[in-house]
C-alpha positions as CSV (number, residue, x, y, z in Angstrom):
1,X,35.7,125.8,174.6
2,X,37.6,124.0,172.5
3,X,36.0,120.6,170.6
4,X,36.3,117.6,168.2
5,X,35.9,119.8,165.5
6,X,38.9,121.9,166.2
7,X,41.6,120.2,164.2
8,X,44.7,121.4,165.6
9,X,43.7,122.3,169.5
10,X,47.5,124.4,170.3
11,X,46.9,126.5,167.5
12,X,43.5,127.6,167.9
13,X,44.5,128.2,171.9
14,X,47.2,130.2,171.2
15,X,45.9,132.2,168.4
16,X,43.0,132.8,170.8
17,X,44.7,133.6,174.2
18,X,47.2,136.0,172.0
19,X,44.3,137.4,169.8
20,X,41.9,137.9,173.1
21,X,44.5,139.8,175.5
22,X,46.1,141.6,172.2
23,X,43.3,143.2,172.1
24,X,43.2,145.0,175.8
25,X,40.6,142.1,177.3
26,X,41.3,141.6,180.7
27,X,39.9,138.0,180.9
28,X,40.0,135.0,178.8
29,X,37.6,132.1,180.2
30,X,37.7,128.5,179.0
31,X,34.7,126.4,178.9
32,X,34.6,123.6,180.4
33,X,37.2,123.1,183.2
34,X,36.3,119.2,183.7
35,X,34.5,116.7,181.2
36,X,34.4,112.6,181.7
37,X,35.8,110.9,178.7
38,X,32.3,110.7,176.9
39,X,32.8,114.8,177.1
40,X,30.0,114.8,179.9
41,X,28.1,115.6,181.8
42,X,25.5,117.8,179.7
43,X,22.1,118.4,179.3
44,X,21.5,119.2,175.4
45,X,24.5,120.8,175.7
46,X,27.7,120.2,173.6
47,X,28.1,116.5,173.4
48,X,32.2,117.3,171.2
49,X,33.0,120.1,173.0
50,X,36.3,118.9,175.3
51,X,37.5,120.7,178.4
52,X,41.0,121.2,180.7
53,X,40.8,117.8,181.9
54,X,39.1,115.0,181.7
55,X,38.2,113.1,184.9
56,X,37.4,108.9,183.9
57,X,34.1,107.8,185.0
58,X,32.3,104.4,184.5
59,X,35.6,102.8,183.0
60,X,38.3,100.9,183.8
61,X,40.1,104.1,185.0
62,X,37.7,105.7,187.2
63,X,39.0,108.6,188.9
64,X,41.9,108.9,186.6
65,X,42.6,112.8,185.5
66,X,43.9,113.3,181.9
67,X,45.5,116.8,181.3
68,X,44.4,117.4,177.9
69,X,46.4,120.2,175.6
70,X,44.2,123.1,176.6
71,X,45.2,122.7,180.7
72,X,48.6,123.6,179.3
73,X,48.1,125.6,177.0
74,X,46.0,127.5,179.0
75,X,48.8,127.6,181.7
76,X,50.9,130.1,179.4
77,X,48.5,132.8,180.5
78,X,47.0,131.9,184.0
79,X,50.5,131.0,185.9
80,X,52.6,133.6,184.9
81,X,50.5,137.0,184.3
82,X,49.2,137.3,188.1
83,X,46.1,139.4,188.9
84,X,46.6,142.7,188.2
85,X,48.9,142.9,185.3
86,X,48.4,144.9,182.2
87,X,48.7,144.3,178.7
88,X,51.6,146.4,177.0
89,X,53.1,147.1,174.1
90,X,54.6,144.0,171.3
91,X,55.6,144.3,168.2
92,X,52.7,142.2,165.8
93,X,54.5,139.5,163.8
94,X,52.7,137.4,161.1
95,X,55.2,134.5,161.9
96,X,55.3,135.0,165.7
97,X,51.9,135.7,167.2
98,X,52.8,137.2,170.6
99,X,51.4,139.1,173.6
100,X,53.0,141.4,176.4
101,X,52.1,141.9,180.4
102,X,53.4,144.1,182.9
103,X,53.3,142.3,186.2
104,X,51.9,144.0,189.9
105,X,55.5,142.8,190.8
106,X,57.7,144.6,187.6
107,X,58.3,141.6,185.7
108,X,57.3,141.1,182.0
109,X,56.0,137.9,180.3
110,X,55.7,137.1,177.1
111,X,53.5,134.8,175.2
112,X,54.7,133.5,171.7
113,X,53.6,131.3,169.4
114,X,54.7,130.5,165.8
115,X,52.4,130.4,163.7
116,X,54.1,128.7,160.8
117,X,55.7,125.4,159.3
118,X,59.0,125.7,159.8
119,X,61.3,126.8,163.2
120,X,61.4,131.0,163.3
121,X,64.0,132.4,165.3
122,X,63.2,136.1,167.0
123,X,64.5,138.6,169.2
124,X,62.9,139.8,172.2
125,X,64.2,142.8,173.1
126,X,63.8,145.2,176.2
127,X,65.1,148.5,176.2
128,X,68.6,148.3,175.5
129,X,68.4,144.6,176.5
130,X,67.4,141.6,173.8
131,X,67.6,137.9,174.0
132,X,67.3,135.1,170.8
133,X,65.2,132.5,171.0
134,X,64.6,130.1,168.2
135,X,60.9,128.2,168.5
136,X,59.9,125.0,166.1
137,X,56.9,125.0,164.1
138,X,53.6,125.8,165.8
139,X,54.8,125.8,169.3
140,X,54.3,128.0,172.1
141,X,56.6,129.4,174.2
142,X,56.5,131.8,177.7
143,X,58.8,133.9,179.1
144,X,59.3,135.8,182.3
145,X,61.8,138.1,183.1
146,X,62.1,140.8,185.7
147,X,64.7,143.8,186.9
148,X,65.6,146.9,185.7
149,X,67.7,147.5,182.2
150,X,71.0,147.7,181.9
151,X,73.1,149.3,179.7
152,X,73.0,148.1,176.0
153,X,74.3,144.0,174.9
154,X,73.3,143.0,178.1
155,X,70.9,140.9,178.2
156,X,67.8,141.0,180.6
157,X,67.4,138.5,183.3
158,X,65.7,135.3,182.1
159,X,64.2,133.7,185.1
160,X,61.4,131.6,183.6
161,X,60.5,129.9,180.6
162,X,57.3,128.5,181.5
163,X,56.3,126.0,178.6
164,X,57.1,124.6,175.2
165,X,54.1,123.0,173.9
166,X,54.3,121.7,170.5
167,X,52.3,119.0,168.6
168,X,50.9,117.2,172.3
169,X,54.7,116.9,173.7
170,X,54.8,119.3,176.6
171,X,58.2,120.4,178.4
172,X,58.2,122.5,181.7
């Protein structure tokens, strides 16, 4: 799960969704899916350990759902590599941590993050097929794409970027 201790909570999700499923695991689990804002209910559990939301009880919000920065980050994985889809092949970058799936359906996604200070600009590329992207500093980005390739300088259908999360600001 992630925690109060964990200083910056997009970085340690990315480097762990990309580090997990780089390494051929089929699942990646976060624990816990709903806390109350006193990171509750446990019994001598983890009292700092924080969770995908965080459902208000016994304030002056009760009921309220916060989203917290792991429900999005988490949706980088879990809404665009459906069940059924296989890890495949990326280059490893030390500047742009990244993982690869292979859709049921054909498409691809991609999951990047860079892991640095200052904006990195990267090709993806496909076959004979590449796009540039350009992503700030320690931001996450998906991608989707689907089709067959083409010949070379085209470049491959984009038909989703999923999100952009950097520094709490998130961007559908």
């Amino acid at each position: 799960s992630g925690g109060t201790w964990i200083s910056n909570q997009i970085k340690q999700d990315f480097e762990d969704i990309i580090g997990v499923t780089r390494n051929w695991s089929k699942n990646f689990v976060k624990w816990s899916l709903a806390l109350d804002q006193n990171h509750g209910p446990h019994y001598n559990g983890c009292g700092t350990c924080t969770a995908l939301v965080t459902i208000h009880n016994g304030d002056a919000t009760p009921g309220k759902v916060d989203y917290t920065i792991e429900y999005y980050t988490m949706g980088h994985i879990s809404k665009f590599v459906i069940p059924g889809a296989v890890r495949i092949d990326s280059s490893d970058n030390a500047n742009i941590k990244n993982v690869a799936f292979k859709n049921p359906d054909g498409s691809k996604v991609l999951i990047a993050f860079n892991d640095t200070a200052i904006s990195q600009n990267f090709k993806i590329i496909w076959g004979g097929q590449s796009f540039d992207y350009s992503l700030p500093s320690y931001a996450g980005a998906t991608f989707k794409w689907s089709g067959t390739q083409t010949p070379s300088n085209q470049p491959p259908k984009l038909s989703t970027k999923l999100l952009y999360v950097r520094s709490g600001n998130v961007l559908n």
